[in-house]
Structure formats: C-alpha cells, structure tokens
LOLO-254683 format. One record per residue (C-alpha): residue in three letters; x, y, z. Coordinates in steps of 0.001 Angstrom, whole numbers. Example, Ala and Ser with C-alpha at 12.3 -4.5 7.8 and 13.67 -1.06 7.14 Angstrom:
// residues 2
@residu: ALA east: 12300 north: -4500 up: 7800
@residu: SER east: 13670 north: -1060 up: 7140
//
This chain:
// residues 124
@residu: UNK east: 0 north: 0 up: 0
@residu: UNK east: 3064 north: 2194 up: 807
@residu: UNK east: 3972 north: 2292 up: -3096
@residu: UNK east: 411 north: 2866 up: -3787
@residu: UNK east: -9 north: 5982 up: -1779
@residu: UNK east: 3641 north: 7289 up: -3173
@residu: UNK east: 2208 north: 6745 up: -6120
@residu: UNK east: -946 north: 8680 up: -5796
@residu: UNK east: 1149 north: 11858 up: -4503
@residu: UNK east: -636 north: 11025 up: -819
@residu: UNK east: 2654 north: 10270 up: 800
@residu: UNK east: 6322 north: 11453 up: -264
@residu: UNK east: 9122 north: 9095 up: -1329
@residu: UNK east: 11145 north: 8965 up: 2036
@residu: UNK east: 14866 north: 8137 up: 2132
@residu: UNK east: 15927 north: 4241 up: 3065
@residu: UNK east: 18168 north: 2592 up: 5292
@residu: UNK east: 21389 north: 731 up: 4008
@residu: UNK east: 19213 north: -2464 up: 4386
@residu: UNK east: 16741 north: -881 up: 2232
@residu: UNK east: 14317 north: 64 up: 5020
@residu: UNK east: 12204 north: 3007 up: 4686
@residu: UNK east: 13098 north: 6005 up: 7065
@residu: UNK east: 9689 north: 7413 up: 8310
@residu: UNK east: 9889 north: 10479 up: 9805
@residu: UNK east: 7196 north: 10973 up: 12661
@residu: UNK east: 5671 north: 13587 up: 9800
@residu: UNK east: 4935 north: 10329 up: 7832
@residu: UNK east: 4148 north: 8465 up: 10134
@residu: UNK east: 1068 north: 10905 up: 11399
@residu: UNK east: 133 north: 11190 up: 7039
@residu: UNK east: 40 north: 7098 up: 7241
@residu: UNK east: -2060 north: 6890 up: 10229
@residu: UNK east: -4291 north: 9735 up: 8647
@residu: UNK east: -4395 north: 8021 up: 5499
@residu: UNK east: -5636 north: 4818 up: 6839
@residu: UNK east: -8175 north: 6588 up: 9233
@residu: UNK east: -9506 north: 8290 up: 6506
@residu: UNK east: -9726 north: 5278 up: 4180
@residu: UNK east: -11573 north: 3910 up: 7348
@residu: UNK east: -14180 north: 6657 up: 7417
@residu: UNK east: -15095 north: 6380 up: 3598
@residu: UNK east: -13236 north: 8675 up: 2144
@residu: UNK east: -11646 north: 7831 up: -1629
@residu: UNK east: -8227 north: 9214 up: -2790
@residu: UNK east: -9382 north: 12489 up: -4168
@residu: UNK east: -10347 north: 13344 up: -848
@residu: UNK east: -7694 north: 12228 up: 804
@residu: UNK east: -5170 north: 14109 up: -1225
@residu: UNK east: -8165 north: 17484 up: -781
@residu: UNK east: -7146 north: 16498 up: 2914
@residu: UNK east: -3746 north: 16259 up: 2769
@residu: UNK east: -3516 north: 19515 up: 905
@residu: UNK east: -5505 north: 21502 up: 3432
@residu: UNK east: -3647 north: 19633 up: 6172
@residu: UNK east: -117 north: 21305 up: 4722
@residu: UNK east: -1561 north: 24554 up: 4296
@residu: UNK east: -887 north: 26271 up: 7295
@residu: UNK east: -3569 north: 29019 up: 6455
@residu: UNK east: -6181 north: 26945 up: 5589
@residu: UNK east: -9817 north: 27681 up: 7115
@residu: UNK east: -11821 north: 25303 up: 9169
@residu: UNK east: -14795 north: 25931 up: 6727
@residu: UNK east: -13058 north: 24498 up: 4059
@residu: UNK east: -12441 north: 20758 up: 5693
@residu: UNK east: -15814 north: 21417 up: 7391
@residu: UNK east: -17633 north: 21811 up: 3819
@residu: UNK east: -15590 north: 18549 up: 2407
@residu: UNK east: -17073 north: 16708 up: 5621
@residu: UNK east: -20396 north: 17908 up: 5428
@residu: UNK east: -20242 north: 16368 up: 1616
@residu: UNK east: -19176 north: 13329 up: 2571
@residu: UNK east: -21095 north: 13003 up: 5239
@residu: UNK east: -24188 north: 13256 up: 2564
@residu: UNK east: -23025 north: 10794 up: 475
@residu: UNK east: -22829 north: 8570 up: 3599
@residu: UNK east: -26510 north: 9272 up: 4709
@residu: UNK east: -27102 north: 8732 up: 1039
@residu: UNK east: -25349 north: 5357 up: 805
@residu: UNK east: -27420 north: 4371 up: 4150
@residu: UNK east: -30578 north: 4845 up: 2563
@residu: UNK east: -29447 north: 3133 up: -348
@residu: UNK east: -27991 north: 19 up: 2056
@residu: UNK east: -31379 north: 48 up: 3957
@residu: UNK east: -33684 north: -261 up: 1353
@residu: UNK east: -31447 north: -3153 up: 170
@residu: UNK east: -31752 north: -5019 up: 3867
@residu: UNK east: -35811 north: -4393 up: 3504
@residu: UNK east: -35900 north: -6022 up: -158
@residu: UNK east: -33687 north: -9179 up: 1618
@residu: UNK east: -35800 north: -9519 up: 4284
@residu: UNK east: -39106 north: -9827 up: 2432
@residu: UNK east: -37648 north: -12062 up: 292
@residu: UNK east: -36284 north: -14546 up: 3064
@residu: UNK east: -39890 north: -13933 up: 4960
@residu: UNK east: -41218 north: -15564 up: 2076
@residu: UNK east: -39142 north: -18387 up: 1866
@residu: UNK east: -40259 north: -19131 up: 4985
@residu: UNK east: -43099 north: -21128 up: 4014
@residu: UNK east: -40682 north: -23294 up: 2502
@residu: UNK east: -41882 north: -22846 up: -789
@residu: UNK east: -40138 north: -20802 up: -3745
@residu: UNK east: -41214 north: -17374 up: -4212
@residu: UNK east: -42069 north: -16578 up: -7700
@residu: UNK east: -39317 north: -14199 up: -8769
@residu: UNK east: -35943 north: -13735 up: -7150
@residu: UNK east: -36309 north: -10050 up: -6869
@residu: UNK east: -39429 north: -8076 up: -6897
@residu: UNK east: -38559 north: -4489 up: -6266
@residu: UNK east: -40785 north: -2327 up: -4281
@residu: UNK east: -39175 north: 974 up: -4861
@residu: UNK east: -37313 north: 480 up: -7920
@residu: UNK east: -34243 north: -1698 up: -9024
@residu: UNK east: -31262 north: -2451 up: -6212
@residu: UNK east: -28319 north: 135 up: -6824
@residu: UNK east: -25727 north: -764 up: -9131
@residu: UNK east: -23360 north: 830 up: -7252
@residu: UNK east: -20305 north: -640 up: -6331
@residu: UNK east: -19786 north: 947 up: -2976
@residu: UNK east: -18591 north: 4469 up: -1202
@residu: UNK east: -15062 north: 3917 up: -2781
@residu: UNK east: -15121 north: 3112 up: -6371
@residu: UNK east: -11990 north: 4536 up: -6765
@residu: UNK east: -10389 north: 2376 up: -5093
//
C-alpha cells in the first residue's frame, strides 16, 4: 500500500536505510495513520489528497475541511438509505421463503431496481 499511496502523490518518497528500510519520519508516520483513518471513514483518494492539501496549508480555514465533511457526510446518509432499502428487499424475500416454498421471482422491487453501485469507494 506504501507504493500505492507514493504513487498517488498522498505520501512522499522517504529516504531508506542501508538495508533498504524506509526512514519514516514521525511527519509520515502521522500522514500514514491519517491516510488509513480516513480510508476507514469512507473517504476515496481524491479526498484524501483534498485532505492532505488543506492539512499542509498552514492558512487553511476550518470551513473548508468542514464543507468537504459535510459532503461526505451526505453521500454517507445517502449510501445508508441506499444500504437500507437493500436489507428491507432481503428480508421480504427470506420472509417468504419461509413457508418453505419458492417465491415466484428472485427479486421483486418495491421501490425500484437495487443500486448498481459498487460501494462508497469506487476509486479504489
């Protein structure tokens, strides 16, 4: 994942030991550990290097990682809907294989087709 992130500009090259080690400086460290908490929390590369960016800007405003919350945050609430009405569709669907019998078609949507979305981080 290291390389990956290099790649991506997320994290900078850093030197290497004689073995061939990397060197983290407590600086990288801190962007690794924010990296990963942020891949935790949803958020996809783009965002993560918006992040970063405002992170290193020493005059950035609070409003500005506030409004890039707030958006993800809505896509979250989004996805949740999205997720829910998926559980629902499940449920009915094993409540009426209960009966032991096979319902008629594998997937009757009530309030339109399932999401073909992948997920909250098609980007990888």
């Amino acid at each position: 994942m290291i390389r990956h992130y290099e790649a991506l500009s997320l994290l900078p090259r850093t030197t290497r030991t004689a073995s061939g080690y990397r060197d983290f400086s407590d600086r990288d460290v801190h962007r690794l550990q924010f990296i990963r908490k942020a891949r935790v929390l949803g958020f996809s590369f783009a965002h993560i290097r918006t992040l970063l960016g405002l992170w290193d800007d020493t005059q950035r405003s609070a409003e500005a990682i506030k409004t890039l919350a707030d958006s993800h945050i809505n896509g979250l609430e989004e996805r949740s809907r999205e997720l829910r009405s998926i559980i629902d569709e499940l449920q009915e669907l094993a409540k009426a294989c209960e009966s032991g019998s096979r319902p008629e078609h594998p997937h009757s949507p009530k309030n339109g087709p399932v999401s073909s979305k992948a997920g909250p981080n098609e980007d990888g």
